[in-house]
DSSP file (Angstrom, degrees, kcal/mol; ACC not computed):
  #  RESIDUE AA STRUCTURE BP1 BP2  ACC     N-H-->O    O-->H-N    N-H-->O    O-->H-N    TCO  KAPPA ALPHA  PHI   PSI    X-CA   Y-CA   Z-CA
    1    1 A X              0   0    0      0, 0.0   114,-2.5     0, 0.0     2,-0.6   0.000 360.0 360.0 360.0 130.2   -0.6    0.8    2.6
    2    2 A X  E     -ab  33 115A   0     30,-1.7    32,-2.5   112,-0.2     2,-0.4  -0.880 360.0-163.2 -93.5 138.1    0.6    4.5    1.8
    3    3 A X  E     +a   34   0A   0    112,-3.5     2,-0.2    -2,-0.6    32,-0.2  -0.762  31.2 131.5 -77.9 154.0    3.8    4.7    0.0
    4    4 A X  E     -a   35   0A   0     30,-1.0    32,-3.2    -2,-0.4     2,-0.3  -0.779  57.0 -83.5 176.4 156.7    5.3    8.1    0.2
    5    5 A X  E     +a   36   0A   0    112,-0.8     2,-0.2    30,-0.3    32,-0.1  -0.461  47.8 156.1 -46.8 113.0    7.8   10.5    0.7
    6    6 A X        -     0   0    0     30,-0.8     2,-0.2    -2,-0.3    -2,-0.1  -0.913  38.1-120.4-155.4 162.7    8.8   11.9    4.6
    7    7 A X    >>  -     0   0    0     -2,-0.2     4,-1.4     0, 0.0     3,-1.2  -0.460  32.4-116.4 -94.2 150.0   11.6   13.4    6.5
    8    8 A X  H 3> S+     0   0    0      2,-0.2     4,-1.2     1,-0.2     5,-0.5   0.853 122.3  62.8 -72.8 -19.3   12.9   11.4    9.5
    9    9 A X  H 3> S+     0   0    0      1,-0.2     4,-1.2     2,-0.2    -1,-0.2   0.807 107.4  41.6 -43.2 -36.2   11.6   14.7   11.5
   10   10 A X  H <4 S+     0   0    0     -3,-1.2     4,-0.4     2,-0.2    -1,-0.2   0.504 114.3  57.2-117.5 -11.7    7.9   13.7   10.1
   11   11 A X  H >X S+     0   0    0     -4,-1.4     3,-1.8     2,-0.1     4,-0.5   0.838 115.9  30.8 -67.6 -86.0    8.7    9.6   11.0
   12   12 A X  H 3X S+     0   0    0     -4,-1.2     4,-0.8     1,-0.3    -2,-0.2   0.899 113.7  68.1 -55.1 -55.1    9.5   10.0   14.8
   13   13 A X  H 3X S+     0   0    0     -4,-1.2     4,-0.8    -5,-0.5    -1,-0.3   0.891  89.5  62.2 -19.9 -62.2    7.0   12.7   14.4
   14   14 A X  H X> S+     0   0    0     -3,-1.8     4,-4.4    -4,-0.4     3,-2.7   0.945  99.8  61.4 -33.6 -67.7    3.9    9.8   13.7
   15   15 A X  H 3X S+     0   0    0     -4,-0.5     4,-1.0     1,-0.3     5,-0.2   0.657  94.8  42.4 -79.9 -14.1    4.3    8.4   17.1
   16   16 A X  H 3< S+     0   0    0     -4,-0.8    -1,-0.3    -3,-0.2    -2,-0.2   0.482 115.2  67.1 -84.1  -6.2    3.7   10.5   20.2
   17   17 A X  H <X S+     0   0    0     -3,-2.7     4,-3.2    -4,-0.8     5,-0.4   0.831 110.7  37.9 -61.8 -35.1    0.4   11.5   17.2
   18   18 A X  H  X S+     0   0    0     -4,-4.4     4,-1.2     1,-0.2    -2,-0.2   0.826 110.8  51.6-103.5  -7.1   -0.6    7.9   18.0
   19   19 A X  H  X S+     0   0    0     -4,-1.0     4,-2.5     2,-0.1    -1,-0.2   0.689 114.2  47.8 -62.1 -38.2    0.0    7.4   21.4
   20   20 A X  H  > S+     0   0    0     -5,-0.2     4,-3.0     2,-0.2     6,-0.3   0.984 108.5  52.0 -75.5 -55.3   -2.0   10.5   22.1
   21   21 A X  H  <>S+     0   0    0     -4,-3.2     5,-1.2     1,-0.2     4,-0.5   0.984 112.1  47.8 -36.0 -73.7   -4.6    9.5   20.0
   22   22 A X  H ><5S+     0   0    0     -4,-1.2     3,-1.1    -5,-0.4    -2,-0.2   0.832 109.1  51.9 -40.0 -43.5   -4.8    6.0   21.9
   23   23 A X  H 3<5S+     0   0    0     -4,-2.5    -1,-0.2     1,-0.3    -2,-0.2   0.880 106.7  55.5 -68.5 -28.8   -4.8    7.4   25.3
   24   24 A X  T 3<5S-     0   0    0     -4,-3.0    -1,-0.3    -3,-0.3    -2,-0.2   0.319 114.8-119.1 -66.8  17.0   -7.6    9.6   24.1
   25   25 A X  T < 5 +     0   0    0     -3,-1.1    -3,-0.2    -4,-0.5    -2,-0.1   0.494  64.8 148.7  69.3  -0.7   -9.6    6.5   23.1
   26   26 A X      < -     0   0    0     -5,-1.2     2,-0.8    -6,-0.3    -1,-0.1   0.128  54.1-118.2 -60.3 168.5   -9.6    7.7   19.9
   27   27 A X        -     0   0    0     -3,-0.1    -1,-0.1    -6,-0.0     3,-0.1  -0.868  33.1-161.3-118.7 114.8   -9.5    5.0   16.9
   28   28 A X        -     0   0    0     -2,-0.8     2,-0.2     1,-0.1   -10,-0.0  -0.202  31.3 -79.7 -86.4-174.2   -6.1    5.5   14.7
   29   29 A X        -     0   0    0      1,-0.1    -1,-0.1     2,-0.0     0, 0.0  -0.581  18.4-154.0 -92.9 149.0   -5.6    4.1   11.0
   30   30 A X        +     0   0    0     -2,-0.2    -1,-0.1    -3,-0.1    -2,-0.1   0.521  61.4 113.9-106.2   4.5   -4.9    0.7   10.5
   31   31 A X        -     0   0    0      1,-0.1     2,-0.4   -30,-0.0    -2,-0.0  -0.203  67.2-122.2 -57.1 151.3   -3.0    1.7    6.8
   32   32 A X        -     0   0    0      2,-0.0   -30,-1.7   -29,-0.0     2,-0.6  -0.947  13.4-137.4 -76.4 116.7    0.5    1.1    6.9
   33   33 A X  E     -a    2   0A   0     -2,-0.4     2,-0.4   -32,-0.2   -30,-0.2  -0.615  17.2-177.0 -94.5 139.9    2.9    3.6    6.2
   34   34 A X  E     -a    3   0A   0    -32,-2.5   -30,-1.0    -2,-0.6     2,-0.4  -0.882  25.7-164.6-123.9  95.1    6.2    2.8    3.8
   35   35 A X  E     -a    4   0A   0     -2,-0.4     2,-0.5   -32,-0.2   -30,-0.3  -0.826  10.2-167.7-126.2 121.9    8.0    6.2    4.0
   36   36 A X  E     -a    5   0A   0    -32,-3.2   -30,-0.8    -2,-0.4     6,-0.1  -0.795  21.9-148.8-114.9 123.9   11.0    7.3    1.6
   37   37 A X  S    S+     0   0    0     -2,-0.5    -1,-0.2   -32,-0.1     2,-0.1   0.954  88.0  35.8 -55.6 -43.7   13.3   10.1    1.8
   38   38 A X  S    S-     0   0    0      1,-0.1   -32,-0.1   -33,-0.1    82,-0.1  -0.554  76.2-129.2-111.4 159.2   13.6   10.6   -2.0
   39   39 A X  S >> S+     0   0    0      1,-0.2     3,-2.8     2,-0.2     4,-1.4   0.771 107.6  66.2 -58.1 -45.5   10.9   10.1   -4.8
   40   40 A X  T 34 S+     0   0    0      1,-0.3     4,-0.3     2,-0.2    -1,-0.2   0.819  91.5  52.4 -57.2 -41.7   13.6    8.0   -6.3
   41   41 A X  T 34 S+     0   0    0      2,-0.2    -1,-0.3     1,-0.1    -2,-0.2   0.174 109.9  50.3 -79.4   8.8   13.8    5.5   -4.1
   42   42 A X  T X> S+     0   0    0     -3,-2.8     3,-4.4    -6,-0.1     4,-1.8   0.841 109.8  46.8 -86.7 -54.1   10.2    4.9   -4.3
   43   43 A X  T 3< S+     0   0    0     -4,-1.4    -2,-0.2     1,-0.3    -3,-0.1   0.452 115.4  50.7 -67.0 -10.5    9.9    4.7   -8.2
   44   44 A X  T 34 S+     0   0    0     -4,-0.3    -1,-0.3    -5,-0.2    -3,-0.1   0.424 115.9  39.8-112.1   9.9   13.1    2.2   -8.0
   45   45 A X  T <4 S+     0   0    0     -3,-4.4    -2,-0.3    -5,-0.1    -3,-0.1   0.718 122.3  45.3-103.3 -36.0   11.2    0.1   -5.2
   46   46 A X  S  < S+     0   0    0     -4,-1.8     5,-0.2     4,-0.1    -3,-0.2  -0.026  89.6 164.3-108.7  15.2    7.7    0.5   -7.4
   47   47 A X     >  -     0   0    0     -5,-0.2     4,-1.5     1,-0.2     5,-0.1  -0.100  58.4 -97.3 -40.3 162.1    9.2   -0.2  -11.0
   48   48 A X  T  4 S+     0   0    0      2,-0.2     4,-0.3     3,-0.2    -1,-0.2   0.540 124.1  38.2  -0.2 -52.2    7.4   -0.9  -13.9
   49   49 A X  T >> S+     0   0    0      2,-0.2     3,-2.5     3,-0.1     4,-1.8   0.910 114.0  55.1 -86.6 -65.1    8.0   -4.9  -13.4
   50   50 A X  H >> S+     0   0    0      1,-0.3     4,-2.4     2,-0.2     3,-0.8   0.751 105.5  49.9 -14.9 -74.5    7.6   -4.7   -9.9
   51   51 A X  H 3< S+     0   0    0     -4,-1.5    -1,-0.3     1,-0.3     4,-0.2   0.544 117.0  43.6 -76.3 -34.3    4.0   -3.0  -10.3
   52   52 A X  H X> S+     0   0    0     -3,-2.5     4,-3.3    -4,-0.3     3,-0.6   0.876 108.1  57.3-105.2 -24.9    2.9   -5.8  -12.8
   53   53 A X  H <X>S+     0   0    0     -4,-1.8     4,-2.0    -3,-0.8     5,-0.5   0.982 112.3  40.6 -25.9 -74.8    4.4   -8.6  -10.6
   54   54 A X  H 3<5S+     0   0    0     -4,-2.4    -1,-0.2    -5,-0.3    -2,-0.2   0.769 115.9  52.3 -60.8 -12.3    2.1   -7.3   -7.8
   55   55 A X  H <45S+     0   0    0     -3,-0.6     4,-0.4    -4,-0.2    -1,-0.2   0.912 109.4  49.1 -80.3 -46.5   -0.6   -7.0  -10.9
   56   56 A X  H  <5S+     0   0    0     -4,-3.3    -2,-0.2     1,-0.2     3,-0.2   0.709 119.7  37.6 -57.8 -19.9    0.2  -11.0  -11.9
   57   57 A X  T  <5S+     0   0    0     -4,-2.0    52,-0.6    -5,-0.3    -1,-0.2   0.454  94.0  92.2-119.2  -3.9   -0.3  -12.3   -7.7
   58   58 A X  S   <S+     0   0    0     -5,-0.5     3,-0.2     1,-0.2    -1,-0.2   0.986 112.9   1.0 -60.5 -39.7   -3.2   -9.9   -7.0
   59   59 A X  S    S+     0   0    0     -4,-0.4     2,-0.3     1,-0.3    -1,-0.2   0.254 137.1  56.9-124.4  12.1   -6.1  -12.2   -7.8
   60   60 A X  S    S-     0   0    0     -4,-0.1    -1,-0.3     2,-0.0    -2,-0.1  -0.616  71.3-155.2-145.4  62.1   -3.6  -15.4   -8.8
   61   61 A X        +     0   0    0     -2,-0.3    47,-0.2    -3,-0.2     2,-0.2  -0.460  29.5 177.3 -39.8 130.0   -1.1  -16.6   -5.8
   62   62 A X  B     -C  107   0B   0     45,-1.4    45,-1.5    43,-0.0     2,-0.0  -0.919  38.1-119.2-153.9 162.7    1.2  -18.0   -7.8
   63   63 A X     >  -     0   0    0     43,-0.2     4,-1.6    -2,-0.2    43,-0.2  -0.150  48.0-105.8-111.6 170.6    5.0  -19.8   -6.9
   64   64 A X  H  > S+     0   0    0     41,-0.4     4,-2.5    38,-0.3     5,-0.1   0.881 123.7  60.2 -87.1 -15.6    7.9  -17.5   -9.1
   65   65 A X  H  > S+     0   0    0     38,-0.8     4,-2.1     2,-0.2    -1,-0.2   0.948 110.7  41.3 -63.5 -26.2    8.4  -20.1  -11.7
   66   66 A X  H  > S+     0   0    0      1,-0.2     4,-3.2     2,-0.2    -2,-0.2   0.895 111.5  52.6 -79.5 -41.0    4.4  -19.6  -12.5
   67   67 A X  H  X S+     0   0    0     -4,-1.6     4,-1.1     2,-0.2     6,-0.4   0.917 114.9  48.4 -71.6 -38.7    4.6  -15.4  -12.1
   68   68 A X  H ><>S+     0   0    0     -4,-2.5     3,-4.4     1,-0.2     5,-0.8   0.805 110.1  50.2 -48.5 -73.9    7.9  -15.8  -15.1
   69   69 A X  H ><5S+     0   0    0     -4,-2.1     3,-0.6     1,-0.3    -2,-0.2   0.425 112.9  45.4 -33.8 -56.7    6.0  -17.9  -17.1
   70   70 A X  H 3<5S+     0   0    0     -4,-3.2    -1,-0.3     1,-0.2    -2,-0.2   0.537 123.9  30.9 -58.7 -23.3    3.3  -15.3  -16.8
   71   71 A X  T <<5S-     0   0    0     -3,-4.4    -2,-0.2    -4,-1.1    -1,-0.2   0.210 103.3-116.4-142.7  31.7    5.3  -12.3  -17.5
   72   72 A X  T < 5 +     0   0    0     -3,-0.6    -3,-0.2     1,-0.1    -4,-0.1   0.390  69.2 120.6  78.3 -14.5    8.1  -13.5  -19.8
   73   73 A X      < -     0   0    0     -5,-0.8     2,-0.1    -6,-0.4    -1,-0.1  -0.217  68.5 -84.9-101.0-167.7   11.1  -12.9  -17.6
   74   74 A X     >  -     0   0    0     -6,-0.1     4,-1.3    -3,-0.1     5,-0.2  -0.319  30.9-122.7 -67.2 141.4   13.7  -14.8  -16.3
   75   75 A X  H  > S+     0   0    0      2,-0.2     4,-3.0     1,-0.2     5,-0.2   0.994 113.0  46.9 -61.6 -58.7   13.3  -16.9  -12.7
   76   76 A X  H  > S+     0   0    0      2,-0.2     4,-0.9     1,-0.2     5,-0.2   0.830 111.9  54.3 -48.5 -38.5   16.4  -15.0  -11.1
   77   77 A X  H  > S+     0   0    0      2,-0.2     4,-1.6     1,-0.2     5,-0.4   0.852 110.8  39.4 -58.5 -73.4   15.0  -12.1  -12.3
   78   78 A X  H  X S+     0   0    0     -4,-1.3     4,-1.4     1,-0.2    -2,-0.2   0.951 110.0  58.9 -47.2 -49.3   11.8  -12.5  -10.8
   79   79 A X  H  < S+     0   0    0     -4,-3.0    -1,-0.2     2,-0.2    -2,-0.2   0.488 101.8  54.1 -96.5 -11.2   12.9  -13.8   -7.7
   80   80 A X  H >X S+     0   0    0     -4,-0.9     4,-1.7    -3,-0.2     3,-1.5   0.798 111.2  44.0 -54.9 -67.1   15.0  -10.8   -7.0
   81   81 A X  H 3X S+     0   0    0     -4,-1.6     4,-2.1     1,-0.2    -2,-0.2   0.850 111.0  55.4 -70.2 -21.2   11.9   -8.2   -7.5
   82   82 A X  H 3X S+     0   0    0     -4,-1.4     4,-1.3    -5,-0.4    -1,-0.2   0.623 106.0  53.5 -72.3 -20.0    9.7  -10.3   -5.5
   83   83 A X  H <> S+     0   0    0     -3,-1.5     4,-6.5     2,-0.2    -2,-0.2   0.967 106.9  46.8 -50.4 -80.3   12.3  -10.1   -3.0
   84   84 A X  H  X S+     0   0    0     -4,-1.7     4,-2.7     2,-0.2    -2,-0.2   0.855 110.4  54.1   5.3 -85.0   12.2   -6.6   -3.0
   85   85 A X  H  <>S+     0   0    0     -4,-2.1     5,-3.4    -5,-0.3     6,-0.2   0.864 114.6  44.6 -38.2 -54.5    8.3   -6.8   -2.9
   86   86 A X  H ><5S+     0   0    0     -4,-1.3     3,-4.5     4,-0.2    -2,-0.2   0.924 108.1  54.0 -75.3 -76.2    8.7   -9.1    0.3
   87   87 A X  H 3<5S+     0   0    0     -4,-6.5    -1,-0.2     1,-0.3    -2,-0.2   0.867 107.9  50.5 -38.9 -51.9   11.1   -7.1    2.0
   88   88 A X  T 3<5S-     0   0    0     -4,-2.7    -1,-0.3     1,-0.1    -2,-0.2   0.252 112.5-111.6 -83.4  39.2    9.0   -4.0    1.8
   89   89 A X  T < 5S+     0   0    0     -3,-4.5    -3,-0.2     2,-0.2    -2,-0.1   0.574  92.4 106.4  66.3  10.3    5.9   -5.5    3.2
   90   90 A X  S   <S+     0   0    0     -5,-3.4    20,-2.7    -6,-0.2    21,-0.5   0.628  83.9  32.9 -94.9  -4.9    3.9   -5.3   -0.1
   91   91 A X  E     +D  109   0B   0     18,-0.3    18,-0.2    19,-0.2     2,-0.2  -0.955  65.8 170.5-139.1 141.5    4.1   -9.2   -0.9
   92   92 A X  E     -D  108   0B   0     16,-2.6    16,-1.6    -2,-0.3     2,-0.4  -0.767  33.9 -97.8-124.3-170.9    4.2  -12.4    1.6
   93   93 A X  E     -D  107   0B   0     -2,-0.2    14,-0.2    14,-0.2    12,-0.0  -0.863   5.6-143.1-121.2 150.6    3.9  -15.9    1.2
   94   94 A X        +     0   0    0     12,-2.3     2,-1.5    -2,-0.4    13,-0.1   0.772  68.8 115.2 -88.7 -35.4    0.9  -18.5    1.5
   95   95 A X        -     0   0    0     11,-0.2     4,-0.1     1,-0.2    -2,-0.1  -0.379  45.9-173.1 -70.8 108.9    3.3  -21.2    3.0
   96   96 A X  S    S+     0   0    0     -2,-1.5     2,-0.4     2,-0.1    -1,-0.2   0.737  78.8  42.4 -18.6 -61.4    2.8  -22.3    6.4
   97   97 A X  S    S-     0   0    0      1,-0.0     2,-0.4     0, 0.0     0, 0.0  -0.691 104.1-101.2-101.7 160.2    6.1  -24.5    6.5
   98   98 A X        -     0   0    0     -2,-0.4     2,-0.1     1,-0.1    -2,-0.1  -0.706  45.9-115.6 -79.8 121.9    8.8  -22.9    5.1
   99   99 A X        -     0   0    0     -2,-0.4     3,-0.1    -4,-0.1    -1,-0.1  -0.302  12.0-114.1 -73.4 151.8    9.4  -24.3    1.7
  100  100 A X  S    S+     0   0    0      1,-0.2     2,-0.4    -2,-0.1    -1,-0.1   0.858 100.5   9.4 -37.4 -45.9   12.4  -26.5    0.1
  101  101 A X  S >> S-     0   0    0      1,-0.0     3,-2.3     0, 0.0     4,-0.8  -0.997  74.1-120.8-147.4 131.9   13.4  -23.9   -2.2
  102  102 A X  T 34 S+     0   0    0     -2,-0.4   -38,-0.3     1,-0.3    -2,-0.1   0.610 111.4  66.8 -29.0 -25.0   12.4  -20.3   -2.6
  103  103 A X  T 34 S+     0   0    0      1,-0.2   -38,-0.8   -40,-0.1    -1,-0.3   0.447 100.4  54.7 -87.1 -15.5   11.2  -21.1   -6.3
  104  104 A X  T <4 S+     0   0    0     -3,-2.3    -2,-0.2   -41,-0.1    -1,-0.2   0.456  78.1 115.4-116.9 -20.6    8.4  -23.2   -4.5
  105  105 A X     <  -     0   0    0     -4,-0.8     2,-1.0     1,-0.1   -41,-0.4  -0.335  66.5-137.0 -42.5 125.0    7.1  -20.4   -2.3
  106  106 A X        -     0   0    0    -43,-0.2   -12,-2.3    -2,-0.1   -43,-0.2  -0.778  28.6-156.5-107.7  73.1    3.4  -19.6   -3.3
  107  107 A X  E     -CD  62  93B   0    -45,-1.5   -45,-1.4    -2,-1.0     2,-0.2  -0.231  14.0-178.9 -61.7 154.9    3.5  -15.3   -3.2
  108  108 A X  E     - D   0  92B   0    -16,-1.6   -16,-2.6   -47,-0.2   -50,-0.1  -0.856  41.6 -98.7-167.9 146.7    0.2  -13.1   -2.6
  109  109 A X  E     - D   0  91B   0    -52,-0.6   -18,-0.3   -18,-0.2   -19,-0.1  -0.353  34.6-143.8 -86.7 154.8    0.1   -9.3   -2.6
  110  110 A X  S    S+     0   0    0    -20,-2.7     2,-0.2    -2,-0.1   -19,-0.2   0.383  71.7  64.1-111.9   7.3    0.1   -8.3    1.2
  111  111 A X        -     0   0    0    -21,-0.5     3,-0.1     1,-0.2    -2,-0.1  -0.738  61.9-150.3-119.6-169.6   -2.1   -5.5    1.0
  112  112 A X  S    S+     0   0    0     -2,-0.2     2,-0.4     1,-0.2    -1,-0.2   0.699  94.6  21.1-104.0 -38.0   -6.0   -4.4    0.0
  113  113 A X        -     0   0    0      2,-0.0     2,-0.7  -111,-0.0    -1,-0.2  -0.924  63.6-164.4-155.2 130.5   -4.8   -0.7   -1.3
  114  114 A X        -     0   0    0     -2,-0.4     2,-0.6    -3,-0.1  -112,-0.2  -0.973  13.0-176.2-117.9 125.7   -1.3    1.0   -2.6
  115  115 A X  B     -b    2   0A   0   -114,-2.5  -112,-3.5    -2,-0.7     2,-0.2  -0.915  13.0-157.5-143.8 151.6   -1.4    4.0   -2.6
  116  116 A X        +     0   0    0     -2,-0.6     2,-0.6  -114,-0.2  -112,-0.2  -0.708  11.8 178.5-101.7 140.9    1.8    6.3   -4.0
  117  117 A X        -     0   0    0     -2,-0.2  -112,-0.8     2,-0.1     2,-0.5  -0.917  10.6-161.4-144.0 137.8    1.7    9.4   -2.8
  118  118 A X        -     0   0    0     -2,-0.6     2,-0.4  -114,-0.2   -79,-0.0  -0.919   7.7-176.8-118.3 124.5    4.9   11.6   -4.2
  119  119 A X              0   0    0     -2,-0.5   -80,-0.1     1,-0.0    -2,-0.1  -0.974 360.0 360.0-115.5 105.3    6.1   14.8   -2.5
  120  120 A X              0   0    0     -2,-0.4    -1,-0.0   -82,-0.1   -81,-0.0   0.419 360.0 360.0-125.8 360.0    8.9   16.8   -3.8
């Protein structure tokens, strides 16, 4: 997945590139793109906690009581930025059935590659 910085101009832009591509038979990127007007609102999706959250679940799926435990904070705390994670497509969940409680959910990073890419 790239993270980065775009204009809605250079969103809407993206697709009639990759419909044309397809009709030419051409082979397009399978990367995801996560695109933010401001630098800010990447660096406040991509904190510091965040970024070691996604560091703790890379090689370890792990439930949020097990990811505090692992990085000192608080559950509520945790379970907020893993939210976060979730929402913007960098984290999912290993459970099949939908668990009892959110706190029992078993998280795993959802991509192979981040990459940030900052434009100002």
């Amino acid at each position: 997945m790239i993270v980065t910085t775009g204009t809605d101009a250079e969103f809407f832009k993206r697709g009639p590139q990759i419909a044309k591509s397809l009709d030419a038979g051409e082979s397009i990127s399978q990367e995801s793109i996560l695109s933010f007007e401001d630098v800010e609102d990447i660096l406040r999706l991509l904190s510091v906690k965040r970024l070691k959250l996604l560091k703790v679940i890379k090689n370890e799926p792990s439930t949020i009581y097990q990811i505090a435990k692992r990085v000192g904070r608080d559950l509520q705390s945790v379970k907020l930025d893993i939210d976060a994670l979730l929402a913007a497509g960098l984290v999912t969940h290993l459970n099949t059935a939908l668990p009892v409680s959110p706190y029992e959910a078993v998280f795993k990073v959802a991509v192979d590659r981040l990459t940030i890419r900052l434009e100002f």
